[in-house]
Phi, psi and omega in degrees: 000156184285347189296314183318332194284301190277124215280328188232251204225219182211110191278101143239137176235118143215218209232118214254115192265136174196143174284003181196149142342307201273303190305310169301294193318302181313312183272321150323316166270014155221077117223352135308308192269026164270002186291346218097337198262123195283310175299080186222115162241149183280115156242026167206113200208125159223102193278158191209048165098304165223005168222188161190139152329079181231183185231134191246161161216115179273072186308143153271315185220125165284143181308124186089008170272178206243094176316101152339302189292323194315309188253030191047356178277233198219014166150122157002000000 
């Protein structure tokens, strides 16, 4: 799994047809989590009419949470 790879979290930006803000926000989290990934916020979205820009971020680990590879064990 990819989780293993990745040290905090995974940044994707693209371009989503959607009729609004809230539907691009809507269709970014549930197409990160059918990714698998549970932890998912939008930080960035600019709908432009029939489409929107957005930026997604999928924590594996949030800042001040407790890494797994630190103490061996095997993964999130």
């Amino acid at each position: 799994m990819i989780e293993k790879h990745v040290i905090d979290a995974l940044d994707v930006e693209t371009t989503l047809l959607a009729q609004s803000e809230q539907e691009a926000r809507d269709l970014g989290i549930q197409m990160m989590r059918s990714f698998g990934f549970k932890d998912v916020d939008v930080v960035f979205v600019e709908h432009n009419g029939f489409a929107a820009r957005i930026r997604l971020r999928a924590y594996i680990y949030r800042p001040g949470d407790q890494y797994d590879w630190v103490d061996g064990s095997d993964g999130k």
